[in-house]
C-alpha positions in Angstrom: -41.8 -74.3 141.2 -40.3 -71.7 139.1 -37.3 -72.8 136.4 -34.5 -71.1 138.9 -35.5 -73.1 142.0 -35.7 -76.0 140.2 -32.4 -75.1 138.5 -31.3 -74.9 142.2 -32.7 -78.1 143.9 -31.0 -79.9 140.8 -27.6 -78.8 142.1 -27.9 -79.0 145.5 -29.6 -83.1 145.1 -26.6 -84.1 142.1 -23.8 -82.1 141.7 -22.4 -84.5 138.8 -25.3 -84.5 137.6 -26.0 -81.3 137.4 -22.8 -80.4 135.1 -24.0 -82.4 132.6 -27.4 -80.6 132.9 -26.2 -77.2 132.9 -24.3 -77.7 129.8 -27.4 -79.3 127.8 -29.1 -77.8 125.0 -32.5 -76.0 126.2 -34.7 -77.9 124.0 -34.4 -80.9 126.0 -32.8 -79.4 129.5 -36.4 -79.1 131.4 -37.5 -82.2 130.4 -34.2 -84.2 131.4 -34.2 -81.9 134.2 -37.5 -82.6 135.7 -37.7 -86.8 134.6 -34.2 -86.7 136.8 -35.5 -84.3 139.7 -38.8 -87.2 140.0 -36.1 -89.9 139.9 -34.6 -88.4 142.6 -37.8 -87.9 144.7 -38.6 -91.6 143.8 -35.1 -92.7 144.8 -35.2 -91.1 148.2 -38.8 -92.8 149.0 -37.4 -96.0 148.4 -34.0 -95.1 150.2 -35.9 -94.0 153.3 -35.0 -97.4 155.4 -35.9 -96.1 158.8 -39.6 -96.2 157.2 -41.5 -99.4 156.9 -40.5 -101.1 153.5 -44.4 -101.5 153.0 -44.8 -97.5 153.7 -42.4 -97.0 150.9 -43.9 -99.0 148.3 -47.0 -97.4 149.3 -45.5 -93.8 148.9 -43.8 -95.2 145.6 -47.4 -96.4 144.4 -48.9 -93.2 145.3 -46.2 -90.9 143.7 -46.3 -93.0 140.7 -50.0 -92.6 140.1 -49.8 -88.8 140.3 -46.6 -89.0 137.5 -48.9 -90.8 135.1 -51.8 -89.0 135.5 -54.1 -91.9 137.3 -54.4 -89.7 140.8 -54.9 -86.0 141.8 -54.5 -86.1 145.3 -52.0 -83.8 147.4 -49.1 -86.0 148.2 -48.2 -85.5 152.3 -44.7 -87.0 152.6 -44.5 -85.3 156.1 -43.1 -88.3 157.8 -41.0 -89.3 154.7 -39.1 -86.3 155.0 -38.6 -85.9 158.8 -36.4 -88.3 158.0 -33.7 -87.2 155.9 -30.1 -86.2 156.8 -29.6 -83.6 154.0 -31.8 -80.8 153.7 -32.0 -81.0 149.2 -33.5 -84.9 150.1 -36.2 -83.1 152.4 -36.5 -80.2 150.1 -37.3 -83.2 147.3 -40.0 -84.5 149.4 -41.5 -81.0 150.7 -41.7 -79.7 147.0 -42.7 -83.1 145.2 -46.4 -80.9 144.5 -44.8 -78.2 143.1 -42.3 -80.5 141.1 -45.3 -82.9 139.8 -46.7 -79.2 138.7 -43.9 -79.0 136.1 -45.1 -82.5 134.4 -48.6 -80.1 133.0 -45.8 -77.9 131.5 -44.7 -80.3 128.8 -45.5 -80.3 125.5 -48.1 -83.6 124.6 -44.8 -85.2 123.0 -42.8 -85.0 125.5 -45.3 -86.0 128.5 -45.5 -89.8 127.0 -42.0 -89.8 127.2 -41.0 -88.8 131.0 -43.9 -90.9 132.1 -42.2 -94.0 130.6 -38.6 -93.8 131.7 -40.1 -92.9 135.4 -42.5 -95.7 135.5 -39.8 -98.1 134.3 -37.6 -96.3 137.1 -39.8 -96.9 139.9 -40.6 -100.6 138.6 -36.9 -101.0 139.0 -37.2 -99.1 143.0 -40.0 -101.3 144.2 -38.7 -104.9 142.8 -35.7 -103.8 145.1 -37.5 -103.2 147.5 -39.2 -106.5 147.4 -35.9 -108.2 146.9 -34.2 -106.6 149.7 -37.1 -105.7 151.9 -36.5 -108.4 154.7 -32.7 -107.9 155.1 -31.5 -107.4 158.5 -28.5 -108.0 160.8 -25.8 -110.3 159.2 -28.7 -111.2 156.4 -27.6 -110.8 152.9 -30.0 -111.2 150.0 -28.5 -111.4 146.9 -29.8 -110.9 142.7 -30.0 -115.2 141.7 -28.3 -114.4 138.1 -27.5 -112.3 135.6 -30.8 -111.5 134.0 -32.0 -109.9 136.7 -28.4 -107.7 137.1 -29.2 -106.7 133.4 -33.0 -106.1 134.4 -32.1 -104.2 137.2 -29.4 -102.1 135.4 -32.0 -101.7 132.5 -34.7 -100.4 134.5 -33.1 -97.8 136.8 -30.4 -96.3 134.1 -31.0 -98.2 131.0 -34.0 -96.7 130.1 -32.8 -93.1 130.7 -30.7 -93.8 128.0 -33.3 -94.6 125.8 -35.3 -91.6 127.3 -32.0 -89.0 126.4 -32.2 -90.6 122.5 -35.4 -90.1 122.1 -35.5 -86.8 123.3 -32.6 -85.3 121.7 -33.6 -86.9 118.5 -36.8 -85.3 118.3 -35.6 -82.2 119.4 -32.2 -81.4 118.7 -31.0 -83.7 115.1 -35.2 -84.9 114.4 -33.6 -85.3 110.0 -30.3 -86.5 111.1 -29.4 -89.6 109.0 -28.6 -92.0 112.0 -28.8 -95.6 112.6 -31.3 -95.2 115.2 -31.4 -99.0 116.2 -27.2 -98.9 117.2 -27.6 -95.6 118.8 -30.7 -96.9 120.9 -28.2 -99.7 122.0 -25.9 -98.3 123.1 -27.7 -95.4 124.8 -29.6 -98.1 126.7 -25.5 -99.7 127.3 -24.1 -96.2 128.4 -26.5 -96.4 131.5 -26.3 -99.9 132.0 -22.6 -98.9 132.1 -23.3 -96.0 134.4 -25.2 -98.2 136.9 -22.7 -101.6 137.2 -20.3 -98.7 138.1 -22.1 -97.0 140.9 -22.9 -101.2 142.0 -19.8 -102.2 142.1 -18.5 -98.8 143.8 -21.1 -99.4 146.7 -20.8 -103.1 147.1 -19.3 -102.4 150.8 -22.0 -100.6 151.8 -24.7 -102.6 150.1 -24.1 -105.7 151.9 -24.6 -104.0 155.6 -27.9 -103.0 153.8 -28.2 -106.7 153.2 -27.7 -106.0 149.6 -25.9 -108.2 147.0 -26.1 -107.2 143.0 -23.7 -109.7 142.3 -25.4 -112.6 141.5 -25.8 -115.6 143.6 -25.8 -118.1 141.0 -21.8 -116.6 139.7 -20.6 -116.3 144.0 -21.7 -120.0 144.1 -19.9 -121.3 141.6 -16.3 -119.5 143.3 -17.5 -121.0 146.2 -19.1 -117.9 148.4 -22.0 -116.9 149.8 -23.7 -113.5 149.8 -22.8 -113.2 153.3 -19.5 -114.4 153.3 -18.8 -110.9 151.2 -19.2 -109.5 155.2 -15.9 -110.7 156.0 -12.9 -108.9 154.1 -11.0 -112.6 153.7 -13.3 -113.3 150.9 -11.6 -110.5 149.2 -9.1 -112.9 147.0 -11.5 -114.9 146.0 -14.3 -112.4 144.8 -11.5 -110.3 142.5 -11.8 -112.6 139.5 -15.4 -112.1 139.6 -15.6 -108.7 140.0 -13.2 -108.1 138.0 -15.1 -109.6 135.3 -18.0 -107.3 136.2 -15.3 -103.9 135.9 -14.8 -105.5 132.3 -18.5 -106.0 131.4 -18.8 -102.1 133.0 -16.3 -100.7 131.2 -17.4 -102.6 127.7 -20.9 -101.1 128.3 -19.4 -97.1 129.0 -17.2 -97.9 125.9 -20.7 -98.6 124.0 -21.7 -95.2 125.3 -18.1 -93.9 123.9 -19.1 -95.1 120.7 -22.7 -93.6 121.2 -21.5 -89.9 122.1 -19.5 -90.2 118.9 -22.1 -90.9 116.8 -23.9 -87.8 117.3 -23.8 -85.0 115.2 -20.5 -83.4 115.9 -22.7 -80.2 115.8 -24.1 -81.3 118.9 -21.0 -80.3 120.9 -23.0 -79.7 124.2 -24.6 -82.6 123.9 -21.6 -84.7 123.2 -19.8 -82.7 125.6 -23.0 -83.9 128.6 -22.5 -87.5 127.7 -18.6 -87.3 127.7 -18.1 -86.5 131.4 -19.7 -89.3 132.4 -18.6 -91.6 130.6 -14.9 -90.4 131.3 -15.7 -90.1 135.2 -16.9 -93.6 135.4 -13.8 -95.1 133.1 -11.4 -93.6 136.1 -13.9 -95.1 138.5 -13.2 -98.0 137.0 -9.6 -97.8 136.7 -9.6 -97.2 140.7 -11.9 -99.9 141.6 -9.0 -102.4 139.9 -6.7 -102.1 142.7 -8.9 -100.8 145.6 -9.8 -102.8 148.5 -13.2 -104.6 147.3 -14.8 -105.2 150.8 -13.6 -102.4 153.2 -16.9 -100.3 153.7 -14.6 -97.9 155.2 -13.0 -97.0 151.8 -15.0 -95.4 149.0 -14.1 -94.7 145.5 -14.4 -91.2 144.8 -13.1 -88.8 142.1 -12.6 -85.5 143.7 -14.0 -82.3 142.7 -10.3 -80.9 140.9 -9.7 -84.5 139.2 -13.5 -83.9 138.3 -12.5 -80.4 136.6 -9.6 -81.5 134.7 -11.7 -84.6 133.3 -14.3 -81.2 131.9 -11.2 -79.2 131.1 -9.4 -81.7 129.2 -12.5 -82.5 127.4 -13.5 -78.7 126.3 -10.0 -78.4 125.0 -9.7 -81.5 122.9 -13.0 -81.2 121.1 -12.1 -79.2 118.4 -9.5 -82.3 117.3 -10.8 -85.6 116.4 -8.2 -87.8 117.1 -7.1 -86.0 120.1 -10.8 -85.8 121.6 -11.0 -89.9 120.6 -8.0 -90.6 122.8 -9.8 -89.3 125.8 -11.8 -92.5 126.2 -9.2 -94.9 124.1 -10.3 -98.7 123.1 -8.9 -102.1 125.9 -5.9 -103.4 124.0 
């Protein structure tokens, strides 16, 4: 797969995404580019629900020995892709050989380092699926406690902020005087952040998947049930609780405020890619405050023109500190 195609699939699987990939430096763009494209075959395997759950972890196991280098074995994900709504997911699956290709174009440093956040990533895909495998009908399976919400969290976004720091440190600042243990922290908090965002955004539809990241051990002690989150009367007793989790979100994106910062000012493209986010997912927030928790017919979304004045505003600001600081200002 050529660098244009892949360019293209990138925009047509993530088109938030794909803004912060455009604007990226390209010393570390194909590498972020193709560890996210993988991600997003791995995440439509394990999305696939009309499939077996056991066929998926299969086609998870299979896909992850080829990324490491274990397996050479053509990949047929035939049936996989038959049965995907949007034509980028089946184009993910189709082209998975010719994306795996790609992986023999990095440089020996950088190989190590896709490997590792899309293992972690796909450990993080199958212990879901695991989790959630049996769910069915009014069933509701639910995380026990928060240890395995920061796992989870950790290993399907976490680590990519890790992955981003170690690459752009090596290519992009490698003499920069840093402290490199804060910035891994909060890179590792900025997708945690990310994550709890898109969690408690989806919580709805989640739970008619027989999905609950909130964790059991917390909806016990208010007095609920995973599956009493089914029924929209639970609503006034859940806010406190999730509320708490839009606080622990929005602490975590603030970390990743506080990261973005703390590169290089140089690096505006950089700073620029980890801004939009960041600023996206705080108005996510802000939304998710006073929207209906348990509707699954109402979704949080930031539209495409709110979406381009968040980049606008951003662009225009940079040049002034204080002005570009106020875009993500601390809680009082």
């Amino acid at each position: 797969m050529s660098q244009p195609s892949l360019n293209e699939l990138l925009k047509q699987t993530s088109r938030s995404f794909y803004l912060t990939l455009r604007i990226l430096p390209g010393a570390v763009r194909p590498q972020i580019g193709l560890a996210y494209l993988l991600a997003r075959t791995t995440d439509t395997i394990a999305d696939t629900e009309i499939v077996p759950t056991a066929k998926r972890l299969q086609a998870l196991q299979q896909l992850r020995g080829r990324i490491l280098g274990l397996r050479n074995n053509v990949l047929d994900f035939t049936e996989l892709a038959r049965q995907q709504g949007l034509p980028a997911e089946r184009q993910l699956l189709d082209r998975c050989d010719a994306s795996l290709a790609l992986l023999r174009e990095l440089s020996p440093a950088d190989l190590p380092q896709v490997r590792k956040v899309l293992e972690t990533i796909i450990s993080g895909q199958r212990l879901d699926l695991v989790r959630f495998g049996d769910a069915a009908g009014d069933t509701v399976f639910a995380l026990r406690n928060e240890a395995e919400l920061d796992d989870y969290t950790y290993r399907v976004a976490g680590c990519v902020g890790e992955f981003w720091t170690t690459l752009c440190r090596a290519h992009l600042f490698p003499g920069e005087i840093l402290d490199d243990t804060e910035l891994r922290t909060d890179g590792i908090r900025f997708g945690k952040g990310l994550q709890l965002v898109n969690i408690l955004r989806d919580l709805p539809a989640d739970l008619r998947k027989g999905r609950c990241y909130l964790p059991a051990d917390k909806l016990a002690a208010i007095g609920l049930q995973p599956a009493d989150l089914l029924q929209a009367v639970s609503e006034s007793k859940l806010r406190p609780l999730y509320d708490r989790y839009l606080d622990l979100a929005q602490a975590h994106l603030m970390a990743g405020w506080a990261y973005t910062n703390n590169l290089p000012r140089r690096q505006v493209r950089v700073r620029l890619g980890c801004a939009w986010p960041i600023l996206i997912g705080l108005e996510t927030i802000k939304r998710l405050r006073t929207a209906s928790l348990l509707d699954p017919g109402y979704r949080v979304k930031i539209s495409r023109s709110e979406v381009r004045r968040i980049l606008l505003r951003s662009v225009l600001r940079y040049p002034w500190r204080t002005a570009w600081r106020r875009l993500a200002p601390l809680p009082i």
